[in-house]
N, C-alpha and C positions, 0 to 999 in steps of 0.2 A: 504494500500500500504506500501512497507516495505520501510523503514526510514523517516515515518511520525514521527512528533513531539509527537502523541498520542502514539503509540507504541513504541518508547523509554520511554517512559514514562512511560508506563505497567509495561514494562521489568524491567527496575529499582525498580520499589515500588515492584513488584513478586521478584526480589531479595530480599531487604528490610524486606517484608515479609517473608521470608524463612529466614535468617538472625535471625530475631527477635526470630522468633519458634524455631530456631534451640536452640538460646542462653537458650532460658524457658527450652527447655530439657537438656540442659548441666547443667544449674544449678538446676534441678531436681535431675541431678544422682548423681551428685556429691558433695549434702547434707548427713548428717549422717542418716540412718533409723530411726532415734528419730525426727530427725528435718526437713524431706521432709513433703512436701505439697499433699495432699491428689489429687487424680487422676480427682477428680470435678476441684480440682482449678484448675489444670495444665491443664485439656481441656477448661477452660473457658480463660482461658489467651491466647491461641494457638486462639481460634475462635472469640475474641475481635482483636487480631494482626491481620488475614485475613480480618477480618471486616472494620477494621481502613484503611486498603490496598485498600480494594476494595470504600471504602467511599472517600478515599483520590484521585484515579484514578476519579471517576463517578462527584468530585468535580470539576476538574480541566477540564475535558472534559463531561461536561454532555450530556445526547444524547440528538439525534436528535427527533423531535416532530411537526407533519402538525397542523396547527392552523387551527379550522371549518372551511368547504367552506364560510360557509356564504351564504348573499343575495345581489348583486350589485342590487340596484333600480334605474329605469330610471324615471326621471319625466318631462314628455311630457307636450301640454298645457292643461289646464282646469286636472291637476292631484291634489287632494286634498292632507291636510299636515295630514295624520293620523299617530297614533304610530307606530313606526317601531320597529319590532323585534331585539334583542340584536344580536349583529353581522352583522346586516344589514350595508351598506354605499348608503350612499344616494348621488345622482347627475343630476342636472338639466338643460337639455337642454336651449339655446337661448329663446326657445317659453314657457319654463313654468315660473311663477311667482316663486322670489325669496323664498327659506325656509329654515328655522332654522338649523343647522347644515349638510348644504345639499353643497356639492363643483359645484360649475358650472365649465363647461366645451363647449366649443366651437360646436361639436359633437357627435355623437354615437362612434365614432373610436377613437377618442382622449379619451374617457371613459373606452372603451373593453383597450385600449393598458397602460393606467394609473395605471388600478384594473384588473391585469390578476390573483387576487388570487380567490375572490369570485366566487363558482363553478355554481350560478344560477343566470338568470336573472332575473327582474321583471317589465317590464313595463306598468308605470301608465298614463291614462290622454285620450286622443283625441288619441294619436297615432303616428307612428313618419315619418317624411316630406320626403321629396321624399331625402332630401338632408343623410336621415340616414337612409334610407333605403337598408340595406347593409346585406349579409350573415353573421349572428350570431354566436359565436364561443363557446358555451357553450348553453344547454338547458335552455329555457327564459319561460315565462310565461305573459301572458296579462291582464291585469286590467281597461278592457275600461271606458270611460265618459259616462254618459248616453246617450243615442243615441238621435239625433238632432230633431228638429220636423220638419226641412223643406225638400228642394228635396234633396234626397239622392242616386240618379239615373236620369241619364239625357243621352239620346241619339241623337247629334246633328245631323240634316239633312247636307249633303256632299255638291259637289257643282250640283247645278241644272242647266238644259236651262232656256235660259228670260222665265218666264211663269209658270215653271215646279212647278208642286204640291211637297207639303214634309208632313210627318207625325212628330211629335214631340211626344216621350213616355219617358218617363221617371219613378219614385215614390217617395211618399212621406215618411216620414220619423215617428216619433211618433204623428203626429196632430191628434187628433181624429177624427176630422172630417172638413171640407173646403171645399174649390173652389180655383181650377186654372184656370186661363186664358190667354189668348194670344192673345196680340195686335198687330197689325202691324205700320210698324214705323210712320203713322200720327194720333195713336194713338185710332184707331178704334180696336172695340173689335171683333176679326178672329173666335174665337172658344173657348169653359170653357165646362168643366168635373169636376161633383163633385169628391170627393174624400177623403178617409178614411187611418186611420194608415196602415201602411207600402201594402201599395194599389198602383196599378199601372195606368199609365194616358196617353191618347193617344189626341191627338191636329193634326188637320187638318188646311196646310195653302197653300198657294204659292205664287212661288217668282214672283211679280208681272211685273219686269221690270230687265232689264242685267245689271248687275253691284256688290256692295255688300249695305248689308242693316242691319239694327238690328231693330229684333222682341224685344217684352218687354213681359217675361214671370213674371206671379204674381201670388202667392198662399196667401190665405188668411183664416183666418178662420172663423167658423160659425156665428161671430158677424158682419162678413167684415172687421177685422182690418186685416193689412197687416204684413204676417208672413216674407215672404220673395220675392224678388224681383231680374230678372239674367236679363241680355239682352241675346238676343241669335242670334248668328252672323248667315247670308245669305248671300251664294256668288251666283250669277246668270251669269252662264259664258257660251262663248262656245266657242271653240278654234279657230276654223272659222265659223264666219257666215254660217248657210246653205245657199246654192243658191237655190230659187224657183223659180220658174216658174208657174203661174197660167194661164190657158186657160180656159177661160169663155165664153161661149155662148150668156151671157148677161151683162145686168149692173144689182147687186142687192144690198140688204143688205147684205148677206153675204158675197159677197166680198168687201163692204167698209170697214165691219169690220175687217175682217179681215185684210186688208190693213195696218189699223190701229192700231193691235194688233201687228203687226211685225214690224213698224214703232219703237213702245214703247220700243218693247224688243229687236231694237239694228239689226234684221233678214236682210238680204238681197235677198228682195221681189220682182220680174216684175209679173207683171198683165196686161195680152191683153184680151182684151175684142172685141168680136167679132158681129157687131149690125147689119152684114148680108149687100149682096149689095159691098162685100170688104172695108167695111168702119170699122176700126180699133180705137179703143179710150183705153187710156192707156200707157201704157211705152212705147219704139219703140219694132219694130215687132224683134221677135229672130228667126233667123235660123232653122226650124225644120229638123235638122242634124242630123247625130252621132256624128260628130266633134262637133256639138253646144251642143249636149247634155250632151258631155264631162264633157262638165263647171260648169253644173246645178248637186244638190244634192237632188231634188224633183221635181216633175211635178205634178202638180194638176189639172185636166180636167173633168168639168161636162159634162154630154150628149149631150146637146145641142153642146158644141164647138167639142166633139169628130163625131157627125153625118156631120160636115163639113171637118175635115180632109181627107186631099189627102192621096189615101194610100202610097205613097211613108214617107209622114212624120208619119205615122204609122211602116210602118217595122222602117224607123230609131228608133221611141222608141221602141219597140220590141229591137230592137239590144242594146239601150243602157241600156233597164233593165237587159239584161243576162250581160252585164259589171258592173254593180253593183247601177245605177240609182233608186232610189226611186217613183214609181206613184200611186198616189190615186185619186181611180173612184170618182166623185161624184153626185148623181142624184138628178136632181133640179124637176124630174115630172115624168109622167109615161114613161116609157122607150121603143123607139120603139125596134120592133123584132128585124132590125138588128144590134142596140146596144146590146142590150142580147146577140146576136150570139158573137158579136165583143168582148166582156167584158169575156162571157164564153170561147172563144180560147184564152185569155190571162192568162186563170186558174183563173179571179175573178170569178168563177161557180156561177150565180144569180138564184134566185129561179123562177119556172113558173110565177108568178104573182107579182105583186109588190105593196099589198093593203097598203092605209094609214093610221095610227093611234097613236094615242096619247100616248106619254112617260113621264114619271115624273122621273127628274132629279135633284139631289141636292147634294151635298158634305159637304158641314157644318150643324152643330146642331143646328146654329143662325139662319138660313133662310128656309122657304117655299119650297119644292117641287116646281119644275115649268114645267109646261107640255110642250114637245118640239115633235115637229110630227116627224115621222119616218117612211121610206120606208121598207117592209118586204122585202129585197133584200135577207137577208142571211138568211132565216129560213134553217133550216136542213142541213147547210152547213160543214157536219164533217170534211173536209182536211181544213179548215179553221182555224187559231188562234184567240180567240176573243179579242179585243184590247181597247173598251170600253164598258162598259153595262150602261143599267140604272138602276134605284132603284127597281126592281123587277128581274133585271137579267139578261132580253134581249139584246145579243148584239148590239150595234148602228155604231159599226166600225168594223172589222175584216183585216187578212192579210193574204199571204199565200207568199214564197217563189220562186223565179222563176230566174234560174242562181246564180248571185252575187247579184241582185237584189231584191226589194223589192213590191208586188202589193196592195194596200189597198183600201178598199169598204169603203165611208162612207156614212151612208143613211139617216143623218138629214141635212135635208135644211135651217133651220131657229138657227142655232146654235144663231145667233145676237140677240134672244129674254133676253139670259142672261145679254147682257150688258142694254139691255133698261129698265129690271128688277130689275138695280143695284146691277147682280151675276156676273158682269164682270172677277172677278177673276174666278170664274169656266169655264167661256169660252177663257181664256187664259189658262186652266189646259187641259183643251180638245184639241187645239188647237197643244200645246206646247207637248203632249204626240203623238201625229197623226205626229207630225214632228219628234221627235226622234227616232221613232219607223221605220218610212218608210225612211229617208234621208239617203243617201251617208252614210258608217262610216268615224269617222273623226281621231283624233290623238290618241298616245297612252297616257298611266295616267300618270297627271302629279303630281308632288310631291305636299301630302296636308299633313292636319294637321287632325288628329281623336281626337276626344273627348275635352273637356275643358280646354284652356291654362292659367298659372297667370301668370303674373308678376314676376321674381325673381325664377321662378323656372321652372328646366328642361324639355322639351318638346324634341318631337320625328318629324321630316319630314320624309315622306316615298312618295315612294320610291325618293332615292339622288341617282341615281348613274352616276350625273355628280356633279362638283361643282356648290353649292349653293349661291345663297347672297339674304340678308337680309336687309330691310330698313328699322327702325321704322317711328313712326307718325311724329320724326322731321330731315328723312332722314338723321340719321345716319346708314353706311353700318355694316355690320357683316357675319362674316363667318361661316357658322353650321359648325360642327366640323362631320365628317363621325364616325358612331358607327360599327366598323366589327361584334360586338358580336349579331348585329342583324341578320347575315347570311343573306337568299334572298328579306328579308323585304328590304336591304338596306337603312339603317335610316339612316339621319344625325343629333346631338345632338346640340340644338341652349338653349341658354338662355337670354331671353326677357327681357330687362330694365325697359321697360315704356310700360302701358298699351295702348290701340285703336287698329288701325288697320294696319298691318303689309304688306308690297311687297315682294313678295318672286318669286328670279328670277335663271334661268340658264341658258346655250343660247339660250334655244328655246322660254321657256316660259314663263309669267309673271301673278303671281295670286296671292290673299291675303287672308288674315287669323287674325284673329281676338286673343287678348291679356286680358284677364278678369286680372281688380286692383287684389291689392294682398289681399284683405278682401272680395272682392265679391266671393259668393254661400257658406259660411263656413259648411253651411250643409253637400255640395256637397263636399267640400274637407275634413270635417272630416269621413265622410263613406268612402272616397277613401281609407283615411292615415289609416282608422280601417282594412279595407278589407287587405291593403296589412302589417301593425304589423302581423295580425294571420296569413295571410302566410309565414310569416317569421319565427313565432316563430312556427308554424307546422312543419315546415323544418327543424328545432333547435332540435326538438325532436329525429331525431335520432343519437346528438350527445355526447358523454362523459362528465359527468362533469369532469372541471375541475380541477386536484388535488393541491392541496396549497403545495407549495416547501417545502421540510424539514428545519425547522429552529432548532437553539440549543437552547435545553431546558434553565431553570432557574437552576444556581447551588448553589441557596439559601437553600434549600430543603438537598438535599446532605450535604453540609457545617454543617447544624443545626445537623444532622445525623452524622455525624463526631465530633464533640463537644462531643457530646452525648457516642459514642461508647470509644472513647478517655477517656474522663473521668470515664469511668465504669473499662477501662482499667489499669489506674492510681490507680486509689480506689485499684482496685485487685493484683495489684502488691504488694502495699503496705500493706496490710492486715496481722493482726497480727499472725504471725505462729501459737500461741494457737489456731485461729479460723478456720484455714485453714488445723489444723489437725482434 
């Protein structure tokens, strides 16, 4: 730019210079031909003065010069102290252990925005926290920890009905070889899957009663000693109570138990039982209306109490199944014809015949097959959905559509053998699936929590799209904070203090969710913190490195160079006329 301090400065020594040369040549010509200096000397004086000029400018202003990208290194936790290449700068997050010529720093952004000269990344260690995991402004590179030996994949079951079965999968991590298992919370052992390095694992449980609970998941290895240990949180909810309604033909086991089964899990259950003669035992008698039916979100009616219904309380349930009503058949014996007729114009289509025979049914790896009798109601029944089978495959429930409504077969009478059996949880699994499946539908989703939450660090509620509030375990409130950036997900972003279990409410509803300490599953949270580094630094890739500012060279270098030219220049001036002829 014209009236820099550098460019005046040119200008002048290029004067200076011409100046000097000019004067070498005046006193060239203006010697006598005896005593002029020979046309060598006279050009080495002229291009010692340009030199001394340009040595003298390049001193004062020496140029400009980018110092190596270099290596910014990040050191995460579990990062070792090895040699670092020259040029490297070293810096160490909160979670890694102090090291030798390394600067800590609070976070990943306080680091990028410190050392914006170094053009690469490097991050070492375990990985970095949810707290620094931020889009990277220069191409990085990964140096993970050796990979963990415990779970390193875990997929929590959501919220279930009282009863409702869950699968538990997850994998393990470098173990060579173990056993997982899964206790339920009075510490009885649910279900165990061996399992091998980086091998995946499925567990069968269910939630036994309404409310919430923690399973105890343990992996261990081939000696039995215990590798690793998570709980794993169970919510057993349901937004409202279904309303049933049972019509029984009789008194039996199957309806104690079941009675009993809904009792546990919180349901709200009437049971009439019907002992013939109009003698009624059981809850008070309910209206068989469409207005009564209104109320009810299931009807359950074996044979027996359906061949005494008036048909007037018949079209009402006809009516209220096309309103959205839920009812399932149930057959306690051989079925007279005009129940077939009855069953089949309701679209349960039952089969000619109804023979009996033996089913083996089981759900866990810990327990015996147990034979439960079944009626061939649905053989060959294609417009049917099948809703439960047993261990060979034959359906034992089915359903079919009908209006808004729902109709369902089910064709084992003795389901209460599981509880006398001590499979009680699998006849709550049966039970509890035959109800969600046929009942009324109920509310819309309410805001939950997906996958593992810890202590201290950020967690996502989906969907919030009312306001939230939050309780911890010693009922203090908080406010998730809504995330836009999650568009139709609708997240709200909360951060947990204190570990247990959590209330989380908005005006409608009220559910909870569970807070893992900040040490518990390290497995689990170092394969997260790995999985999302490499996507970070994947993404990094297709950016520029960054270039290092022009700085001003050293004008040490110059100056020695000017000494140098100067004094050759001296010398030459001086130089004895005899030798310079």
């Amino acid at each position: 730019m014209i009236g820099t301090p550098n460019l005046w400065a040119g200008i002048l020594i290029a004067v200076a210079v011409v100046g000097g040369v000019g004067r070498q040549w005046l006193r060239h010509r203006a010697g006598p031909d005896g005593r002029r200096s020979r046309h060598w000397h006279l050009a080495g004086l002229v291009a010692l003065q340009v030199a001394s000029g340009l040595l003298l400018y390049l001193t004062l202003f020496p140029p400009f010069g980018g110092t190596p990208p270099g290596r910014l290194v990040i050191a995460t936790q579990g990062a070792a102290s090895l040699p670092r290449l020259s040029g490297d700068l070293l810096v160490t997050l909160p979670e890694a252990k102090p090291m030798s010529g390394a600067a800590r720093v609070p976070d990943l952004a306080t680091a990028l925005r410190l050392y914006p000269t170094p053009g690469l990344l490097l991050i070492e260690g375990q990985g970095l926290t949810a707290r620094d995991q931020i889009p990277l402004d220069r191409p990085a590179q990964f140096k993970p920890a050796p990979a963990p030996r415990g779970i390193v994949d875990l997929i929590l079951p959501g919220p279930l009905p009282p009863g409702g079965p869950f699968t538990l999968q997850g994998q393990v991590g470098s173990l060579s070889a173990g056993v997982i298992e899964l206790l339920d919370p009075a510490g009885a052992l649910v279900d165990r899957a061996e399992v091998r390095a980086q091998e995946r694992f499925s567990l069968a449980a269910s939630a036994r009663v309404s409310g919430h609970t923690l399973f105890d998941l343990r992996l261990k290895d081939r000696s039995g000693r215990l590798v690793e240990r998570l709980e794993i949180p169970v919510v057993a909810r349901t937004h409202q109570p279904p309303r049933v309604l049972v019509l029984a033909g009789s008194a039996d086991p199957e309806i104690k138990y079941l009675r009993r089964w809904a009792q546990d899990a919180g349901l709200d259950l009437r049971a009439e039982i019907d002992l013939g003669g109009g003698t009624l035992m059981g809850d008070p008698p309910t209206p068989l209306t469409r207005s009564a039916f209104a109320d009810i979100d299931l009807v359950i009616v074996d044979d027996r109490r359906w061949e005494t219904l008036p048909p007037s309380a018949r079209a009402a349930l006809v009516q209220a199944i096309e309103d959205g009503l839920g009812l399932l058949l149930r057959s306690t014996g051989p079925l007279a014809a005009t129940t077939r007729r009855d069953w089949s114009a309701l679209g349960a289509a039952v089969s000619a015949d109804d023979p009996e025979e033996a089913v083996s049914f089981a759900g866990s790896s810990l327990l015996p097959a147990l034979a439960l009798n079944r009626k061939g109601l649905i053989e060959g029944q294609k417009n049917a959905v099948p809703l439960i089978r047993d261990n060979s495959g034959k359906a034992l429930a089915d359903w079919r559509p009908r209006g808004q409504g729902r109709i369902g077969l089910w064709t084992v009478a003795d389901s209460y053998a599981l509880v006398l059996a001590g499979q009680g949880f699998q006849h709550n699994e049966l039970w509890s699936q035959l109800f969600e499946t046929l009942a009324r539908p109920g509310e819309q989703q309410e805001p939950n929590l997906s996958g593992v939450a810890w202590s201290s660090e950020r967690l996502a509620l989906c969907p919030a799209r009312r306001p939230l509030r939050v309780l911890d375990p010693d009922g203090r409130e908080s406010r998730p904070q809504p995330a836009p950036a999650t568009g139709p997900a609708a997240c709200a972003a909360f951060w947990p203090r204190k570990a247990g279990w959590h209330q989380l409410a908005d005006d409608k509803v009220i559910t909870t969710f569970y807070v893992h300490a900040t040490d518990a599953a390290p497995s689990l949270r170092q394969e997260g913190q790995r999985r999302a580094t490499l996507d970070l630094v994947e993404a990094s890739a297709q950016r520029a490195t960054v270039k290092a500012p022009p700085v001003p060279g050293s004008p040490w270098g110059w100056a020695a160079s000017l000494l140098v030219v100067l004094g050759l220049l001296w010398w030459l001036e001086r130089k004895p006329a005899a030798l310079a002829r």
